[in-house]
N, C-alpha and C positions, 0 to 999 in steps of 0.2 A: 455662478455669475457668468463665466465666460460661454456656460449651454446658453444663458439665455441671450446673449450676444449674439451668439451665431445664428440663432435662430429668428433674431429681429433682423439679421446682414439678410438670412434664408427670402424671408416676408419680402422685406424690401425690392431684392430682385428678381421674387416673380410677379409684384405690383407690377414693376417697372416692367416688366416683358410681357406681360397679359392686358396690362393697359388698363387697368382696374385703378376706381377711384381711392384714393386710401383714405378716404373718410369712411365710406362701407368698409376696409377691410379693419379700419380702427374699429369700428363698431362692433361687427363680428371675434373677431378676440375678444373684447368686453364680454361679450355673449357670454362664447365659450369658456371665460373664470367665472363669470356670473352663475351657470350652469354646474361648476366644482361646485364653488362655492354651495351651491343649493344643495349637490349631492352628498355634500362633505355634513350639511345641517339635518339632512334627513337622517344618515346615518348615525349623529348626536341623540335627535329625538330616538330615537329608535332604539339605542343604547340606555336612555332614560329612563323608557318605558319598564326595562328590566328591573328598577328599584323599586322595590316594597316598600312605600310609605311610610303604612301602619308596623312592617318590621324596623325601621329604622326607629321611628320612634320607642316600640316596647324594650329594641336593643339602649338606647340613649335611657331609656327609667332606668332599664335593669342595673347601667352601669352607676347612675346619681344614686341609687337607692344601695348600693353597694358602700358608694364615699361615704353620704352620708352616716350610715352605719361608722362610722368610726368617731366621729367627732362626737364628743362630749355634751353633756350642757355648760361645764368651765370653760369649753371653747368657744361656744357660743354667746357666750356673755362675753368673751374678751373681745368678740368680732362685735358683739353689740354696742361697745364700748369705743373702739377703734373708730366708729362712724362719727 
């Protein structure tokens, strides 16, 4: 918090000495988070890309077909019952 203080004190006094409008230089900051922000979502998508699908899913059966293997038909009648 106090970086980012100084750094809006920084802004302000070369507006003020360069005689620059600060509605451009508000806008340009916006830019430049706008522009993280973009490179921060590409690097997202691109992380995403790395997941197998079709692996996720055969791992998600493998492990349901595992639970269910253990339940009974007495337990299923009792959950049938429970509804």
């Amino acid at each position: 918090m106090r970086l980012l203080v100084i750094a809006l004190a920084t802004v302000a006094v070369v507006v003020h000495a360069m005689d620059l409008d600060p509605d451009l230089v508000q806008s340009a900051l916006r830019i430049a988070r706008v522009e993280h922000d973009i490179e921060e979502l590409a690097h997202d998508i691109e992380e995403a890309g790395k997941i197998d699908p079709l692996g996720f899913f055969k791992e998600m059966h493998a492990r349901l077909d595992h639970y269910e293997g253990r339940f009974s038909r007495f337990h299923l009648r009792l959950a049938e019952r429970s509804l």
